[in-house]
C-alpha positions in Angstrom: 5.8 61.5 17.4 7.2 62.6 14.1 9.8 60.0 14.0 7.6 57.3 14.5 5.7 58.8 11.4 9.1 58.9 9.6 9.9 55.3 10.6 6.7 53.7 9.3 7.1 56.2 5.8 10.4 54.5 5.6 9.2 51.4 6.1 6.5 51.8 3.5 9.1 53.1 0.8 11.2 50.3 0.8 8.3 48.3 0.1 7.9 49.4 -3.4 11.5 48.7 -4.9 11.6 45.8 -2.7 8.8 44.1 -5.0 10.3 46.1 -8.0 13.6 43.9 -7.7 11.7 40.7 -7.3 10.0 41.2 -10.4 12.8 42.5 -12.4 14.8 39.7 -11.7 12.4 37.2 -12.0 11.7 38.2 -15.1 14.9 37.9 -16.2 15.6 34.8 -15.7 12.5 33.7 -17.3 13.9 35.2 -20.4 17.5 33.7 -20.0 15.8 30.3 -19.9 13.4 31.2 -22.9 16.8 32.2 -25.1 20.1 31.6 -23.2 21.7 33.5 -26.3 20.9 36.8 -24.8 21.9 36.2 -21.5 24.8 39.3 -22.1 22.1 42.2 -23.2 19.1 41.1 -20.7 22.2 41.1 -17.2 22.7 44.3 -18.7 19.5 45.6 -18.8 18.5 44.2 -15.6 21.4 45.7 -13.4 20.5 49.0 -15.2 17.3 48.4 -14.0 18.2 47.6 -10.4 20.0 50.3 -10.3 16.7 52.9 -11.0 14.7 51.1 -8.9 17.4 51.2 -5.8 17.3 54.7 -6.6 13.7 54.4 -5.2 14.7 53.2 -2.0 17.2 56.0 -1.1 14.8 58.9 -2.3 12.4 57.1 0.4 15.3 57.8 2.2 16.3 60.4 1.6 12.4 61.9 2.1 12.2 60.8 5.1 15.7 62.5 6.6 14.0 65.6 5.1 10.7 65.4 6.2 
């Protein structure tokens, strides 16, 4: 019974940084096309980004190994 709880937490978690990275790199690429010039500092920012939002996901994971 507790797994399935676990399983659907999971699920639930992922759901977050899943829409997070849509977003982030959306976003993104609207700004590239706006000014191509600062297509360096904005692929910077947004893999920094992805990174802290990934970090979501395995905390959700993480959680639900400990709980």
């Amino acid at each position: 019974m507790t797994g399935d709880i676990a399983t659907i937490g999971y699920g639930l978690a992922t759901i977050g940084p899943g829409i997070g990275m849509g977003i982030l790199v959306g976003k993104t690429q609207e700004a590239v096309a706006r000014q191509p010039e600062l297509r360096g500092p904005l692929t910077t920012n947004m893999f920094i980004g992805m990174a802290l939002v990934e970090a979501l996901g395995l905390i959700g994971l993480a959680a639900g190994f400990v709980f």
